[in-house]
C-alpha positions in Angstrom: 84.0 -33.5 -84.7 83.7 -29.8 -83.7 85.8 -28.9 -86.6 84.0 -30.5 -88.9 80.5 -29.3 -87.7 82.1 -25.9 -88.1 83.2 -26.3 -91.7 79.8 -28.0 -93.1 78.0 -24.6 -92.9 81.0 -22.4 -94.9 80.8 -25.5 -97.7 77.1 -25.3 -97.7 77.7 -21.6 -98.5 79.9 -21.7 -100.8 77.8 -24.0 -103.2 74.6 -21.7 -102.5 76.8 -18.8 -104.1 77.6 -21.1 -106.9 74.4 -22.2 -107.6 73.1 -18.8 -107.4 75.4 -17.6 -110.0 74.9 -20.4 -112.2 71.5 -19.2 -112.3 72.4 -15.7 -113.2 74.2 -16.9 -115.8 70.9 -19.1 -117.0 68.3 -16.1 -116.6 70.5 -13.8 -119.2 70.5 -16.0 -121.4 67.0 -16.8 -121.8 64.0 -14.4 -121.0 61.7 -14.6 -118.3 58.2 -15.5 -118.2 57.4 -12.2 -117.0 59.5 -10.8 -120.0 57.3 -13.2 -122.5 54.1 -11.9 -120.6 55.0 -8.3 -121.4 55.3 -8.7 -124.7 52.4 -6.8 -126.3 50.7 -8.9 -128.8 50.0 -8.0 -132.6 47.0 -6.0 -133.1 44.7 -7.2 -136.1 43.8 -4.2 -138.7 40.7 -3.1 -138.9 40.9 -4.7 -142.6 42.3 -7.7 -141.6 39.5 -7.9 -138.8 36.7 -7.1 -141.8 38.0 -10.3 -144.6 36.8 -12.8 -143.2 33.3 -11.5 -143.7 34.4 -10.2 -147.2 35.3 -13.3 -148.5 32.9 -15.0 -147.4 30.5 -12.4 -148.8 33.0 -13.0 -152.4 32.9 -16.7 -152.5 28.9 -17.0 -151.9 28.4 -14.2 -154.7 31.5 -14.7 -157.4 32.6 -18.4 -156.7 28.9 -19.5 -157.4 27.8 -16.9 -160.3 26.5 -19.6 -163.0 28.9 -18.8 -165.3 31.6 -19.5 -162.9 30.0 -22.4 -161.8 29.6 -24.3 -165.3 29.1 -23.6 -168.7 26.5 -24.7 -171.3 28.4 -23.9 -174.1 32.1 -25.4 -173.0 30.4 -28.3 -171.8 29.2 -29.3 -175.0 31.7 -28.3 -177.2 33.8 -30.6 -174.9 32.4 -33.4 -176.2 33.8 -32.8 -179.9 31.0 -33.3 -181.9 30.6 -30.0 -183.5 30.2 -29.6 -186.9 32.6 -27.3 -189.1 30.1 -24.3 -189.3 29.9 -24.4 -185.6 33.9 -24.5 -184.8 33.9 -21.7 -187.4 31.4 -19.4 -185.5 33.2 -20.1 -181.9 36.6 -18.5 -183.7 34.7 -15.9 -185.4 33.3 -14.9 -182.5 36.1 -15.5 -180.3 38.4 -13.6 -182.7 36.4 -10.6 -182.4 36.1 -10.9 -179.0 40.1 -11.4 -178.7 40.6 -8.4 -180.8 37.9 -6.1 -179.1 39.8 -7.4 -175.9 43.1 -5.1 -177.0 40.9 -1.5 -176.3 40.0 -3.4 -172.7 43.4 -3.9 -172.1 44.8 -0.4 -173.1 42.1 1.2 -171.2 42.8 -0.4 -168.4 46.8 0.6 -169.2 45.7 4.8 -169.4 43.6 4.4 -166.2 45.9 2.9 -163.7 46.5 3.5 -160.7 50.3 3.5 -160.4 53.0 2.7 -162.3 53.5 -0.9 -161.5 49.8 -1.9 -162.3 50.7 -0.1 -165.3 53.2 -2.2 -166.0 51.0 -4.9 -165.3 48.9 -4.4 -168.2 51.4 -3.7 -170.3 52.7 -7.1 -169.7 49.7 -8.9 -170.6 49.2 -6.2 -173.6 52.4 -6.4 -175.3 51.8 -10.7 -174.6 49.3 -10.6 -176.3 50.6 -8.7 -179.6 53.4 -10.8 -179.7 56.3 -9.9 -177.4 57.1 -13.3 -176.0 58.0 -14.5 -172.5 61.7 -13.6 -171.2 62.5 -17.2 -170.2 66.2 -17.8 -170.7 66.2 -21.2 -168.8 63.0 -22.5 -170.2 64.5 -22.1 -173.6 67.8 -23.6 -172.3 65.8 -26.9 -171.4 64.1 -27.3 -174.4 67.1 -26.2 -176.9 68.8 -29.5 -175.1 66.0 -31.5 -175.4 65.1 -31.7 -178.8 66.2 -29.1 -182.2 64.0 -25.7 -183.0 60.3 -26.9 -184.8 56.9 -25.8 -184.2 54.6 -28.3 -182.3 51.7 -29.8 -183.7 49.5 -27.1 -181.1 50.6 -24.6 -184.2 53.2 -22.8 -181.8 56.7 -23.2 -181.7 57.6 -23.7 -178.2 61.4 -22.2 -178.5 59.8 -18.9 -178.2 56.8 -19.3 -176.6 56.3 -19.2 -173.0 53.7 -18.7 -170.5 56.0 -17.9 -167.7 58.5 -15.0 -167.3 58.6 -10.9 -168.2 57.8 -8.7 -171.5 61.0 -7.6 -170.1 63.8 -8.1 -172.1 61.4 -10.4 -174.7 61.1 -10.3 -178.3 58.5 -9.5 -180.2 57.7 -12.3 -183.0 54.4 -11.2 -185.6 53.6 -15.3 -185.3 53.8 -15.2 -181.0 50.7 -12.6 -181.2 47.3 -14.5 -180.2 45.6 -13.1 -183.0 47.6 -15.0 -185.2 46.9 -18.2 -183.9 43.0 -17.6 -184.4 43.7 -16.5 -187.9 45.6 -20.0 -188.3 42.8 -21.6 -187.4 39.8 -20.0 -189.0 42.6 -20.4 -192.3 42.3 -24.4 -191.5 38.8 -23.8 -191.6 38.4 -22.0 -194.9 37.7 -18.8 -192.8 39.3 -15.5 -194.7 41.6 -12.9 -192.9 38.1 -10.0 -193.9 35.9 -12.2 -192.0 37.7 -11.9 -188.8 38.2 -9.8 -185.8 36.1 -7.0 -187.3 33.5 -5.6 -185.0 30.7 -5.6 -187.8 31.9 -9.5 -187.8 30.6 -10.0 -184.0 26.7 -10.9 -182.7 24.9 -8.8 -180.6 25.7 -10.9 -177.5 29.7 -11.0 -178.5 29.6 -7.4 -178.7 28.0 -6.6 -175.5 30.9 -8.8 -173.9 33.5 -7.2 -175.5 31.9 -3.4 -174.3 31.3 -4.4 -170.9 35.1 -5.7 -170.8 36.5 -2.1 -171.9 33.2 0.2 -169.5 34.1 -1.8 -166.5 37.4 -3.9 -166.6 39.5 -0.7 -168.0 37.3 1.5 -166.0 39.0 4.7 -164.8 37.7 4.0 -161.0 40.3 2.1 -159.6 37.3 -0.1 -157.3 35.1 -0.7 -160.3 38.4 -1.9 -162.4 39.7 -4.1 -159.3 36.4 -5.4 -159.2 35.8 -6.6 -163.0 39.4 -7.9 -163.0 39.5 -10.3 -159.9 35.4 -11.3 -161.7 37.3 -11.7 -164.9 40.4 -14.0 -163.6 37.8 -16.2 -161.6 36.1 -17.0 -165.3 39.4 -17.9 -167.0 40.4 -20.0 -164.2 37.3 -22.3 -164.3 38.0 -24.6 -166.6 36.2 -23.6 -169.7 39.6 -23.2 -171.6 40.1 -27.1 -170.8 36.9 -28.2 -172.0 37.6 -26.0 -175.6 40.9 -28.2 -175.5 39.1 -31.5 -175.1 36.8 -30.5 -178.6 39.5 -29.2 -180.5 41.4 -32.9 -179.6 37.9 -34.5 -180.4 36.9 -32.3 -183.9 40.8 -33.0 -184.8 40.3 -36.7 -184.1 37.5 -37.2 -186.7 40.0 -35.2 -189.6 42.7 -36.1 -191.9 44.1 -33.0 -191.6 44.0 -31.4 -188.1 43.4 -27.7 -186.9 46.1 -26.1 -185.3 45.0 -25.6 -181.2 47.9 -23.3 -179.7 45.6 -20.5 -178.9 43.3 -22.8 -176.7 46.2 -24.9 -175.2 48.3 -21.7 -174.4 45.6 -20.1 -172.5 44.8 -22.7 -170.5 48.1 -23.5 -169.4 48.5 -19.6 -169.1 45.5 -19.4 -166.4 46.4 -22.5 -164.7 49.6 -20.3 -163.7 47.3 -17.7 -162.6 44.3 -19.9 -160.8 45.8 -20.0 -157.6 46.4 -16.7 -156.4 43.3 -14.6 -157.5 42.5 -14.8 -153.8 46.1 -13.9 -152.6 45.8 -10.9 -155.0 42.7 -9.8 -153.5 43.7 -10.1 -149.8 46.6 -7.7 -150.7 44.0 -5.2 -152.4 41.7 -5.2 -149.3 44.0 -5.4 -146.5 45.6 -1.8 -148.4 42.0 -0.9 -148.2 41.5 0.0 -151.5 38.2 -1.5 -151.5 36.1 0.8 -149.6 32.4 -0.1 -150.9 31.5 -4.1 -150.3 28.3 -3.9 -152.2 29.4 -1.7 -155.1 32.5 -4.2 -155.6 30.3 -7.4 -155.6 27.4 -5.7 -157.8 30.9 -5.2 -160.5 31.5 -8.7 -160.7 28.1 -9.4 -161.0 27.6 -7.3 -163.7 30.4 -8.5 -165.5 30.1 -11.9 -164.9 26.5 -11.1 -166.3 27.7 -9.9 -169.8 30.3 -13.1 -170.1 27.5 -15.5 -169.6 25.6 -13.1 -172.5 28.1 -14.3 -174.3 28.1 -17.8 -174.0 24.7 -18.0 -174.1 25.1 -16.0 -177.0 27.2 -18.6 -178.9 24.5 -21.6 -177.2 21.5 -20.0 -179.1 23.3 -19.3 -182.3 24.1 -23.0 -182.6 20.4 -24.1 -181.6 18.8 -21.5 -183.9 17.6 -20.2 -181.0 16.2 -16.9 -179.5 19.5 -14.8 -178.5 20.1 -13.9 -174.9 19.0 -10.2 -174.9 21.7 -7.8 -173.4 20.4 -6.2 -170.1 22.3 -3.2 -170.5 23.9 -0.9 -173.4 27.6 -0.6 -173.2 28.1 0.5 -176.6 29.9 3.8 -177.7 27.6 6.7 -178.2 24.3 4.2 -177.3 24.6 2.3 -181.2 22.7 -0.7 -179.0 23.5 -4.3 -180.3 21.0 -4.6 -183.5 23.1 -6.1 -186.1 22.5 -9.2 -187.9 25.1 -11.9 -188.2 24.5 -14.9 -190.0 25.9 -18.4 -189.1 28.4 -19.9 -191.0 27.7 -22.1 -193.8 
């Protein structure tokens, strides 16, 4: 018995050392609570402590600007009850607009900031002049799927994408958006001289067009960030669907149909882009490029302004109405927005 009470204690010591080691062998393999707690946590920005507010400040001003909000003009037309002179002055007026748009676009091209925002609007540039889409796979799928052939939109889909890079694409004379309008307004009796021509656009088209190259290819970078993320919020609220819906209507009601590739293309084009005009801002603000607040939202306004002029524009040319007056004279060397253009018989 004495033995044994002896040898308890030197057992009972023995597993102590084990289970102290054991625990050694635990604690480096995992860190401590005090290790955790010492861990200093990340820091917020100064910008990223500011967006919150900013956003907010961007969704009450931007996201609810009328012409965001809904569209007069769209939402009639939607219903596809327009007669042919009034289809004929929406791609008149649209074609100037979309050829006015090229000397935004190259403005904005000259006055950026760095070399990949130039490359940026090169991309949507050379897009738009016909350089198609580099999208080897998508042209993979559809070259098993069914032989070459243009679609009934007018486009043939073999080379025309709205995903991909300039990179490495093709240019085609019949991929350039101009084009497609000139298809149309040819379904619709329209010449070649009576499109795209500035002396061929309305007061309220023109001012559009002026405010697009003044402030969207503006050489200040804020005033240029400003008109684009205004400009991408427009295309990306639906009025491209509801032109869709009365070109499928005004086709429905003839024997032989108008070709609608320009107005399907862009809408499937800005639905690619409607998701991340908020991401894209985010980025620009957290770099701080955005210094003044107020000066950024008074941009959108003011371009959001001339893009309802020209809606409205179209609205009261259809009614015989009164036209929107332009608040504001973009024009080169001050020529003002005085010239008459008559409907279309």
């Amino acid at each position: 018995g004495r033995a044994n009470a002896v040898h308890r204690p030197a057992a009972t010591t023995e597993g102590i050392v084990m289970l102290f080691r054991a625990l050694l062998v635990l604690a480096a393999g995992a860190p401590s609570a005090l290790a955790y707690q010492a861990r200093p946590s990340k820091v917020p920005s100064p910008m990223e402590t500011k967006w919150p507010a900013f956003v907010n400040k961007v969704e009450s001003r931007v996201l609810t600007h009328p012409i965001v909000q809904t569209n007069a003009y769209t939402k009639w037309f939607s219903k596809g009850d327009m007669s042919e002179p009034e289809v004929r002055d929406l791609v008149i007026q649209f074609s100037v607009f979309s050829n006015l748009f090229l000397e935004a676009q190259l403005a904005k091209i000259i006055n950026a900031p760095s070399l990949e925002e130039m490359r940026e609007g090169k991309e949507i540039l050379a897009n738009e002049l016909g350089v198609v889409f580099n999208n080897a796979k998508k042209r993979e799928d559809l070259s098993r799927a069914r032989p070459a052939h243009p679609l009934a939109d007018g486009l043939d889909h073999e080379i025309v994408s709205v995903e991909g890079s300039v990179e490495g694409g093709t240019f085609h004379f019949k991929a350039g958006h101009y084009e497609w309008l000139l298809d149309i307004g040819a379904a619709l009796c329209v010449d070649f001289e009576d499109m795209g021509k500035r002396r061929h656009g309305c007061p309220s088209t023109l001012h559009f067009c002026d405010a697009l190259r003044v402030l969207y290819g503006s050489e200040d970078t804020e005033t240029a960030l400003a008109a684009s993320f205004a400009v991408e919020n427009w295309a990306a609220a639906g009025f491209w669907d509801e032109l869709v819906e009365g070109w499928k209507g005004f086709n429905a009601k003839r024997e032989k149909r108008v070709p609608v590739g320009f107005w399907t293309h862009h809408a499937a084009l800005e639905a690619q882009h409607a998701d991340h005009t908020m991401d894209e801002l985010k980025e620009v603000y957290l770099a701080g490029r955005i210094q003044d607040e107020a000066a950024f939202l008074d941009t959108c306004d003011e371009i959001l302004d001339a893009i309802q002029v020209f809606w409205d524009g179209l609205d009261a040319r259809r009614l015989g109405a009164d036209p929107p007056l332009p608040s504001k004279d973009y024009s080169v060397g001050g020529r003002g927005y005085t010239q008459h253009v008559p409907f279309p018989e």
